[in-house]
N, C-alpha and C positions, 0 to 999 in steps of 0.2 A: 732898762731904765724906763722910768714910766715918764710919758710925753707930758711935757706943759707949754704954756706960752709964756716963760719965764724968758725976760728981759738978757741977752746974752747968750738966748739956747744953746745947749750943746758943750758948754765954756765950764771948765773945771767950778766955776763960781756957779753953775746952776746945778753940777753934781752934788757942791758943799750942800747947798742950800737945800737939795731934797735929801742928802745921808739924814739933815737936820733935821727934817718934817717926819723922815721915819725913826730917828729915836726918840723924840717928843712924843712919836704915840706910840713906839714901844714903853716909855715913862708911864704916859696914861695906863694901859693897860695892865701895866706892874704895880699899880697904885689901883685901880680895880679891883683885881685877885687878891690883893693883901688886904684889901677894903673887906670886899664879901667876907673872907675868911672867918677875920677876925667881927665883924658883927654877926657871923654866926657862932659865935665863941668857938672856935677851934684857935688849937695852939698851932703854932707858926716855929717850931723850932730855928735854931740861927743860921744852919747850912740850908736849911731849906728856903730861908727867907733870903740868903745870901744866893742861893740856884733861881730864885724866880725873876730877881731886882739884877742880877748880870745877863740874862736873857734878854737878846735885843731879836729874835728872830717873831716874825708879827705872827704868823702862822703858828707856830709853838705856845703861843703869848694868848691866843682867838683859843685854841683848845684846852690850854689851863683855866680859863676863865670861865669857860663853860662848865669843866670838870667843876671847879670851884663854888657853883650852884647848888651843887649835891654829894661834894665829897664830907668822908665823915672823919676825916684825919686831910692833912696838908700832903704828906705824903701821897695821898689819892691822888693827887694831881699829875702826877709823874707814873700810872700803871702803866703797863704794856708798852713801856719804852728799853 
């Protein structure tokens, strides 16, 4: 768990509260990579769009986005997995 000086450290209420901080920015970053994509006109089929938006893991999240920059199908985003 990553340390804060969140008011009640330690207390299931500062666990809720950072689960929360990491899925607000696993949110951002899922709304990034659908972003890029699609102002690069690539299409976004619906499983795929459905595999990127239930990914909550941030690390996974950091290297689709980058794929994302330069992939030339949505499917790119997902090689070597």
């Amino acid at each position: 768990m990553v340390g804060t000086y969140f008011p009640g450290r330690g207390t299931l209420f500062e666990e809720t509260y950072l689960e929360g901080k990491a899925q607000g920015r696993a949110e951002d970053r899922t709304a990034l990579i659908l972003r890029v994509l699609e102002k690069r006109g690539i299409d976004i089929p619906e499983d795929t769009r459905d595999r990127i938006t239930s990914c909550t893991d941030l690390d996974t999240l950091t290297l689709w986005f980058d794929r994302s920059l330069t992939a030339g199908t949505a499917e790119d985003l997902f090689a070597e997995e």
